[in-house]
C-alpha positions as CSV (number, residue, x, y, z in Angstrom):
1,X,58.5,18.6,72.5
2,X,58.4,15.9,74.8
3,X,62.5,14.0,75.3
4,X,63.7,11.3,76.9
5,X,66.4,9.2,78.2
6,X,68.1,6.8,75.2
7,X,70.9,4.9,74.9
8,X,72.1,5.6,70.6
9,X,74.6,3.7,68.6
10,X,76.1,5.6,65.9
11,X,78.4,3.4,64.5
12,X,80.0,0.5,65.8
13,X,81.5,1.1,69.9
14,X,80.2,4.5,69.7
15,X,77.6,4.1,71.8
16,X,75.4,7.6,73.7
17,X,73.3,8.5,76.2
18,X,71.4,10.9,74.9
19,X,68.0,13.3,75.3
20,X,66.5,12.9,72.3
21,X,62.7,13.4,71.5
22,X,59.8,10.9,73.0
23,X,58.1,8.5,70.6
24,X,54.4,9.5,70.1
25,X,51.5,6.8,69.8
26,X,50.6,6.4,65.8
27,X,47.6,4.7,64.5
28,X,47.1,1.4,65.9
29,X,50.3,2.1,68.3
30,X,51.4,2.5,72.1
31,X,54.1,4.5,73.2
32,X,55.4,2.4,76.3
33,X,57.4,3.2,79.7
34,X,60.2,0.8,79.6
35,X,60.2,-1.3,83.0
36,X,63.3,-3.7,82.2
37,X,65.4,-4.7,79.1
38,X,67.9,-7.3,79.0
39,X,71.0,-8.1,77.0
40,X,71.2,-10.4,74.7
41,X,73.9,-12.2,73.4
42,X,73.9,-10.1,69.8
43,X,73.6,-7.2,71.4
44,X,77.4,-7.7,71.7
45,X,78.1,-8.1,68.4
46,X,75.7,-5.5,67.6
47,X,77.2,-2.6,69.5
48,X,80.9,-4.0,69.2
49,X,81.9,-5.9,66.0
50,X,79.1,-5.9,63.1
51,X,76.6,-2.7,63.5
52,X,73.2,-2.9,62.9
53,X,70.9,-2.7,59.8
54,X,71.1,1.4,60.2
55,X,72.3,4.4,62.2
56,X,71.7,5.7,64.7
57,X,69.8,3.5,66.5
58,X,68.5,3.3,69.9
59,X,69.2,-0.9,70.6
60,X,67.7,-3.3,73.1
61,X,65.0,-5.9,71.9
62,X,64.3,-8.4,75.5
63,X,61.6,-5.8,77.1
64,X,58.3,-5.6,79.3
65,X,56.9,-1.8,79.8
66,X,53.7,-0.2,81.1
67,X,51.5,1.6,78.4
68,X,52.1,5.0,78.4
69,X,50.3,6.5,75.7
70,X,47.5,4.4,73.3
71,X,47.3,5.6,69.9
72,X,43.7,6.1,67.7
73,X,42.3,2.2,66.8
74,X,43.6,0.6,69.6
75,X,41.5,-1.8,71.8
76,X,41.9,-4.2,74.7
77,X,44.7,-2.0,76.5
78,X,44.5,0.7,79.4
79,X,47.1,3.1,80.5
80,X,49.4,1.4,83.2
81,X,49.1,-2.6,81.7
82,X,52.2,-4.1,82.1
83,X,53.3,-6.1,78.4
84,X,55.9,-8.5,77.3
85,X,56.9,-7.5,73.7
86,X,57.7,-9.8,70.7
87,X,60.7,-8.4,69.5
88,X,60.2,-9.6,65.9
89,X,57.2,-7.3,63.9
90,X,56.5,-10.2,61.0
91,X,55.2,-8.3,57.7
92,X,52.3,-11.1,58.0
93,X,52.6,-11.4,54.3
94,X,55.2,-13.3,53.0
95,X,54.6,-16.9,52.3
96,X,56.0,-18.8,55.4
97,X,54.3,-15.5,57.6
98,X,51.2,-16.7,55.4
99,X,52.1,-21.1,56.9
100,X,52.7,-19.7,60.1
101,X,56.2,-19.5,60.2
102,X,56.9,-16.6,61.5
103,X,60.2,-17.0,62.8
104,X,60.8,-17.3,58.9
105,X,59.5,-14.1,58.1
106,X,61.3,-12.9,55.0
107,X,60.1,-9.1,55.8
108,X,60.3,-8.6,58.9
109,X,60.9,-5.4,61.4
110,X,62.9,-5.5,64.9
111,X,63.2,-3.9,67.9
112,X,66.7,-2.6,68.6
113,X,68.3,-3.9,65.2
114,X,65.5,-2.1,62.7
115,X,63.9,0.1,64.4
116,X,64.5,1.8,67.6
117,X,64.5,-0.6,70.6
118,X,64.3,-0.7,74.7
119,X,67.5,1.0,75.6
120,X,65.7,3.7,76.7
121,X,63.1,5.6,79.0
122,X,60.2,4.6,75.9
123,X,59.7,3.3,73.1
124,X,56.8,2.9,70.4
125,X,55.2,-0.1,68.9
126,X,52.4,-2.1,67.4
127,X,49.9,-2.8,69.7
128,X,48.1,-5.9,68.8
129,X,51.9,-7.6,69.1
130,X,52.2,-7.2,72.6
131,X,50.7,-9.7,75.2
132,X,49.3,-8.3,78.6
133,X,51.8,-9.7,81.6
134,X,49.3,-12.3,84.5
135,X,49.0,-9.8,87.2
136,X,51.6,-10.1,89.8
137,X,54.4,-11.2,87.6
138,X,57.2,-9.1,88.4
139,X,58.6,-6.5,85.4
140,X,61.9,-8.2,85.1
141,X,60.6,-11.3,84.7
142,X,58.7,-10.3,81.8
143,X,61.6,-8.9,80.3
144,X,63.4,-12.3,80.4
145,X,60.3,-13.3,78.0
146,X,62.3,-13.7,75.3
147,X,65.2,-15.5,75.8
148,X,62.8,-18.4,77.8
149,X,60.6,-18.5,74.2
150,X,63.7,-19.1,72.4
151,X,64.8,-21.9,74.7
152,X,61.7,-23.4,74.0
153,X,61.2,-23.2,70.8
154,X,64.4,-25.0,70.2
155,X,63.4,-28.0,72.4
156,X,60.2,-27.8,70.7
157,X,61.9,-28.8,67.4
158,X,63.5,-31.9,69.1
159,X,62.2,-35.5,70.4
160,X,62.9,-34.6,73.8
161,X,60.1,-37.1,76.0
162,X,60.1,-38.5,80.1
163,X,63.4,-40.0,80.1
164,X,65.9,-38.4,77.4
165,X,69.5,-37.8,78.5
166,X,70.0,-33.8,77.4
167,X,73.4,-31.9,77.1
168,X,73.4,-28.0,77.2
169,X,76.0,-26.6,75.3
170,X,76.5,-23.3,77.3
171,X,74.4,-24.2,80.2
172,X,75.0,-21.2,82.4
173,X,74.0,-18.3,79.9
174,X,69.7,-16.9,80.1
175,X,69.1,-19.5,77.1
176,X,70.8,-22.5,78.7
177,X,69.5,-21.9,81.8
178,X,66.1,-22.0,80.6
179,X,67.0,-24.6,78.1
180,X,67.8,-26.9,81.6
181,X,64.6,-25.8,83.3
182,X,62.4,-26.7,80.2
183,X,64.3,-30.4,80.0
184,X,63.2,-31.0,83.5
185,X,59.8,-29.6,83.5
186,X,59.7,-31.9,80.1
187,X,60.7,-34.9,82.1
188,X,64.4,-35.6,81.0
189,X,66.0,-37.9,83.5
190,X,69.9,-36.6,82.9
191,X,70.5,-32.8,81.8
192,X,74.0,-31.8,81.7
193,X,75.2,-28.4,81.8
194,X,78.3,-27.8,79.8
195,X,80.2,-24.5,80.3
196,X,83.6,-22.5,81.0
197,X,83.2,-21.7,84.4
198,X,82.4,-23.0,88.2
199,X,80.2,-20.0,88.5
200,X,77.9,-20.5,85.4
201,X,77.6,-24.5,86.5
202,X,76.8,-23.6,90.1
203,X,73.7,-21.8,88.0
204,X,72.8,-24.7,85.6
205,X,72.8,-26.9,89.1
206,X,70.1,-24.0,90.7
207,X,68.2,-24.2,87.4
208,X,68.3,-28.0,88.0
209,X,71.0,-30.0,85.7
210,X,71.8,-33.0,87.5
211,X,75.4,-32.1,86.8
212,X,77.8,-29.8,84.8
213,X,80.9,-29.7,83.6
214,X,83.1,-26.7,82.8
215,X,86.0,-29.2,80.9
216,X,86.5,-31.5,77.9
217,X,87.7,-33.6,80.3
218,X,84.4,-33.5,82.5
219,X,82.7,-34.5,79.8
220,X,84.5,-37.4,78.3
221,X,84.0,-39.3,81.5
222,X,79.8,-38.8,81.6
223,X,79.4,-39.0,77.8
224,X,78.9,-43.1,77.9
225,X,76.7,-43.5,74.6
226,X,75.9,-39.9,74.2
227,X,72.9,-37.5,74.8
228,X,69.2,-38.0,73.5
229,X,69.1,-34.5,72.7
230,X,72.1,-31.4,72.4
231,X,71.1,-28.0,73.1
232,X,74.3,-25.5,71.1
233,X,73.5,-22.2,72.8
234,X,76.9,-20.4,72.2
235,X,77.7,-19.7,68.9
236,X,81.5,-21.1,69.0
237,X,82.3,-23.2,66.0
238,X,84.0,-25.7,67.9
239,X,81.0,-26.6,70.6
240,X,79.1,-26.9,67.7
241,X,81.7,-30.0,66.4
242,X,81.6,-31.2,70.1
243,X,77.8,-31.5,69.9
244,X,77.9,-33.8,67.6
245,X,80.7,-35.5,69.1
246,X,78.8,-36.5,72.1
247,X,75.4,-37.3,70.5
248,X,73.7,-40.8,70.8
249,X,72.0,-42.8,68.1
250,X,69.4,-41.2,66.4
251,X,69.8,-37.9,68.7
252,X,68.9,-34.4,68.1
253,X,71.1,-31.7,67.8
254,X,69.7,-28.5,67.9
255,X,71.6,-25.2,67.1
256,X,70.7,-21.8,68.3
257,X,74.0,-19.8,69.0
258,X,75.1,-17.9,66.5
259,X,78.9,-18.1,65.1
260,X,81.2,-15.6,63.8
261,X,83.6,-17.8,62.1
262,X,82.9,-20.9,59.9
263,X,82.3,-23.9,61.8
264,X,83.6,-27.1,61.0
265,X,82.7,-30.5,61.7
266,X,85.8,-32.9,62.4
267,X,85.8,-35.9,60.2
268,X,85.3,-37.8,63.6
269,X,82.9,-36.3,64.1
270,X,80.9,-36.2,60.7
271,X,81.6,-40.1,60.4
272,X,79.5,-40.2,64.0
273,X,76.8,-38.0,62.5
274,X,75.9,-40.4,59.7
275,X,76.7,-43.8,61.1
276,X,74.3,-42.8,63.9
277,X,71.3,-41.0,62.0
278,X,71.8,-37.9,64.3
279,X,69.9,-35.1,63.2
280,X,71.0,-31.4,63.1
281,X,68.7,-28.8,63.1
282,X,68.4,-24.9,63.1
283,X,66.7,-22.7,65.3
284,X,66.2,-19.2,64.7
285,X,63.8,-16.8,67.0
286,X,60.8,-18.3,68.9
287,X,57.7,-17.8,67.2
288,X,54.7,-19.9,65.8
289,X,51.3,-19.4,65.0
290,X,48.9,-17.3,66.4
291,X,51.4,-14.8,66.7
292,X,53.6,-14.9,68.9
293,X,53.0,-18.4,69.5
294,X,52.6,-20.8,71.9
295,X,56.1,-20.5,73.2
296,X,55.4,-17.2,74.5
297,X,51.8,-18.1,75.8
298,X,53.7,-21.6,77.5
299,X,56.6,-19.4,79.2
300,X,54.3,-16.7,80.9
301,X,51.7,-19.4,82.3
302,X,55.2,-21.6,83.4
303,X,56.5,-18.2,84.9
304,X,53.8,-17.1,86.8
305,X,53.2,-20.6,88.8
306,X,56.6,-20.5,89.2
307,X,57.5,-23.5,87.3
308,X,60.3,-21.5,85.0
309,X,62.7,-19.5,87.9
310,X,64.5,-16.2,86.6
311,X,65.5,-14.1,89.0
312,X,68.2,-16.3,90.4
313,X,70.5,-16.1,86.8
314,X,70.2,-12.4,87.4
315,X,73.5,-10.9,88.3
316,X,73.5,-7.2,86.8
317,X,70.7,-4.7,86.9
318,X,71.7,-1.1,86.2
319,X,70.7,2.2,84.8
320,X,70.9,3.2,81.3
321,X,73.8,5.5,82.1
322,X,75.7,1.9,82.8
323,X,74.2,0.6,79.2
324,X,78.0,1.2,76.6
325,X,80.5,0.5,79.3
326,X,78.6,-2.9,80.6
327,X,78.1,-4.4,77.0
328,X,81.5,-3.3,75.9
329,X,82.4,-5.6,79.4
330,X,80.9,-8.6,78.7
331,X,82.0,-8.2,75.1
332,X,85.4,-7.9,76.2
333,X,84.6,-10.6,79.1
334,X,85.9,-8.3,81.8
335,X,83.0,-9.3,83.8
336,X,81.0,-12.3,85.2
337,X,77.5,-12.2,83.9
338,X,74.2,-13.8,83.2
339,X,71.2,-12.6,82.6
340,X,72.0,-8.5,82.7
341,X,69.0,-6.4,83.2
342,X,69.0,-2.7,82.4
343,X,65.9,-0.1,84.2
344,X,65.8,2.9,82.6
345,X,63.1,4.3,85.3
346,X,64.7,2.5,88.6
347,X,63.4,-0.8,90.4
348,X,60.9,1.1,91.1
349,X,59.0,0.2,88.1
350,X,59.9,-3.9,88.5
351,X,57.3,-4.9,90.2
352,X,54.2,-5.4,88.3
């Protein structure tokens, strides 16, 4: 019997590196050699506060691998490719997976919540889910996938044109930072970063916000009439009242953190909401039809001419041995971090 390397959560903070056996390529499936997976923010949760949907589970969902092994009815893939992988495995046959709606799949499987994810030297999945990486792309890059698609699919569900004013709630996490870069590519005029920290705004200004803040106070004095179009990326219940707070007429606000409390809107702030028609709006995931979509399609094209930057937000990239005590960190916020990259075989395998 063939093991490997995994990291495996057995109940909530008890979190193992283990040897535990290798997947093995069924039917229609590759057993991939995990080049890079990130954290993502409910990872934290995940491992720390909530648990997953069962135990024990081998978590990590934001991945790019190399095919290691190709299972009986696969085409179109050769030992070595280097693929980005959907997290989400829609069921395809529920009704909004039947519109298209596939973010809205009310069946679906997932990597590192579901079923056994990235945190770890393999891991086994549906082939025709996976999308081949441009050649020359670097690994890591293609791990950060994900949380780019997500970005976009958000701003894809507001009026954002050449010109809009844009606040980022949480501008200097992976999702705000893309969130910035897709404003500009977009052609928004003003993008503000909004954050906690001088550290995460001196990223939003290398992603390319023409300012951030890291105060209420900051804020106040640049809202004027308010922003075209709010990106919530955070999850906290009150940013999610401040969004509204500083949104123009008729603006979008579009929500893709996730909270762990109840979030209230003041009565300030709800009296702005209607008086100026502002629009809320949910985002969940980051897919659209043909599977995954064109968010995914859109964010490798933008990544490999260099038009969407990644490695610069980078500011952790370990082993897996570094996986429990690194999450349970940035839970804990013990430590400055971005995007967090873990390599269960080395750099060596980066570098596509």
């Amino acid at each position: 019997m063939a093991t490997m390397k995994a990291v495996v959560m057995h109940g909530v903070g008890d979190i193992r590196l283990e040897e535990i056996e290798k997947p093995t390529a069924r039917p229609g499936e590759v057993v991939m050699k995990v080049a890079a997976c990130g954290v993502c923010g409910s990872d934290l949760d995940r491992m720390y506060k909530k648990g997953p949907h069962r135990l024990p589970l081998v978590t990590g969902h934001e991945f790019s691998a190399y095919i290691d092994e190709i299972g009986e009815g696969v085409d179109g893939f050769a030992i070595g490719d280097l693929v980005t992988a959907p997290p989400m495995l829609p069921c395809f046959e529920c009704e909004p997976c039947l519109q298209g709606h596939y973010s809205l799949c009310e069946n679906y499987d997932y990597y590192g919540s579901r079923r056994d994810g990235a945190y770890a030297e393999y891991v086994a999945g549906p082939a025709n889910l996976l999308l081949k990486v441009p050649a020359g792309l670097d690994a890591r890059a293609a791990a950060m996938v994900d949380p780019a698609a997500i970005a976009l699919h958000a701003i894809w569900r507001t009026k954002l044109t050449a010109g809009s004013r844009v606040a980022v709630m949480g501008g200097g996490g992976p999702i705000g930072l893309f969130s910035i870069q897709w404003a500009r590519i977009m052609g928004a005029t003003e993008i503000v970063s909004v954050d906690v920290s001088e550290e995460k705004s001196q990223l939003a200004l290398e992603a390319g916000a023409t300012s951030a803040v890291s105060s209420p106070e900051e804020l106040d004095r640049i809202v004027g009439a308010g922003f075209d179009v709010v990106i919530e990326t955070t999850g906290v219940p009150a940013v999610a009242d401040q969004s509204v707070g500083i949104a123009a007429r008729h603006a979008d606000v579009t929500l893709i953190g996730i909270p762990n409390a109840p979030v209230e809107i003041s009565a300030p702030n709800w009296a702005r909401l209607m008086r100026l028609e502002i629009s809320v709006r949910g985002s969940w995931n980051s897919f659209s039809a043909p599977f995954p979509g064109s968010e995914w399609t859109t964010t490798l094209d933008h990544m490999a001419n260099g038009n969407l930057k990644w490695e610069f937000m980078i500011t952790h990239e370990e082993p897996l041995e570094k996986v429990a005590d690194t999450i349970r960190a940035m839970y804990e916020r013990t430590i400055h971090s971005s995007k967090v990259l873990f390599l269960p075989h080395g750099p060596a395998l980066s570098v596509n």
